[in-house]
C-alpha positions as CSV (number, residue, x, y, z in Angstrom):
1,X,111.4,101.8,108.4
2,X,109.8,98.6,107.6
3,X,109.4,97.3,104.0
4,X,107.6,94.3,104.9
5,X,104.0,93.4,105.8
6,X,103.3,90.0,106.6
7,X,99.4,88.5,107.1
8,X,98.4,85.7,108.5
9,X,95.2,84.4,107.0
10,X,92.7,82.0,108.4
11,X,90.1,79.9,106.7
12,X,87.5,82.3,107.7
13,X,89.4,85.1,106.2
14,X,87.4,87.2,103.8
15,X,88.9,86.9,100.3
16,X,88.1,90.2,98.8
17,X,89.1,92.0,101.7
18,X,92.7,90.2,102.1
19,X,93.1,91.0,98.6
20,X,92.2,94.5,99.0
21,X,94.9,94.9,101.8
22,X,97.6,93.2,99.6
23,X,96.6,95.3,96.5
24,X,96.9,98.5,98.6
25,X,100.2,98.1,100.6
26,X,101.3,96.5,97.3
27,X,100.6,100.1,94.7
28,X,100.4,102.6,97.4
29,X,103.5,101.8,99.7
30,X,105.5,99.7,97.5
31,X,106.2,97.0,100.4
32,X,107.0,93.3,100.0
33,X,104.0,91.1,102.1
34,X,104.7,87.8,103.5
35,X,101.7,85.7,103.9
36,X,101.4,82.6,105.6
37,X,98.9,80.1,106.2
38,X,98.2,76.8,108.0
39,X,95.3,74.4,107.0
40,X,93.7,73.5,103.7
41,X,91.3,75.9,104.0
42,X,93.6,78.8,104.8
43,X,95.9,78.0,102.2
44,X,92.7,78.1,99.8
45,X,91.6,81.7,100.7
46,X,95.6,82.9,101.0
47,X,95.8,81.5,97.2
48,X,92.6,82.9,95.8
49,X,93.2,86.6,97.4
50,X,96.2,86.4,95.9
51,X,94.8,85.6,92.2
52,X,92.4,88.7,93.1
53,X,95.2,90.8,94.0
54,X,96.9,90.2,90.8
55,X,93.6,91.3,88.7
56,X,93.8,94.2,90.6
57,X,97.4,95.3,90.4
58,X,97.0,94.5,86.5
59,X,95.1,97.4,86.2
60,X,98.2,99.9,86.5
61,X,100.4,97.7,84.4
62,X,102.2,95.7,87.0
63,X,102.3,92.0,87.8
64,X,102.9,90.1,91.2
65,X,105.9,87.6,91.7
66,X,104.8,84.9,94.6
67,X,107.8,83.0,96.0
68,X,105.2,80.0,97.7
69,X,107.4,78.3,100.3
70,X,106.9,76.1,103.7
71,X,108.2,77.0,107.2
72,X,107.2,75.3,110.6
73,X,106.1,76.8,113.8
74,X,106.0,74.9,117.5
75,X,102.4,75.4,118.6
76,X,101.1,73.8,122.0
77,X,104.3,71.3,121.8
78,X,102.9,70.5,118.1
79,X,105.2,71.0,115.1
80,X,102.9,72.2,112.1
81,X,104.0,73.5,108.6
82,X,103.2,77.0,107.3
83,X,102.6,77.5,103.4
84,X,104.0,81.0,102.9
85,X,104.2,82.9,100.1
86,X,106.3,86.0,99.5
87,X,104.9,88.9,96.9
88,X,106.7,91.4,95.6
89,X,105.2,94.3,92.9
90,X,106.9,93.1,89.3
């Protein structure tokens, strides 16, 4: 069984509807999300769903713990970095 979900959010991403998704497999399943973005813009919306998601998860007593981090992928023969952030249900 997997205890992980992991997004990968773009700068068109819809905020409130990432936030929704991390809320829910967050309360309802219990499972740790790794999401990772690459770009300005992406990073942006990753960060504000995230602040959503915590106002959400407030509501039944519980806080998230973000672990933000870097990784690198090889895209097209083009090393680029990768903000991720692990969250876990505190």
């Amino acid at each position: 069984m997997n205890n992980s979900y992991n997004f990968k959010v773009k700068s068109t991403t819809p905020v409130k509807t990432l936030a929704a998704s991390i809320g829910s497999c967050l309360i309802k399943e219990g499972k740790e999300i790794t999401v990772r973005a690459i770009g300005a813009g992406a990073v942006n919306q990753m960060y504000k769903a995230l602040a959503i998601a915590r106002g959400q998860v407030a509501v039944s007593g519980k806080d998230l713990l973000v672990k933000p981090g870097f990784d690198t992928i090889n895209d097209n023969e083009e090393t680029k970095t990768v903000m991720v952030a692990k969250v876990i249900l505190q």
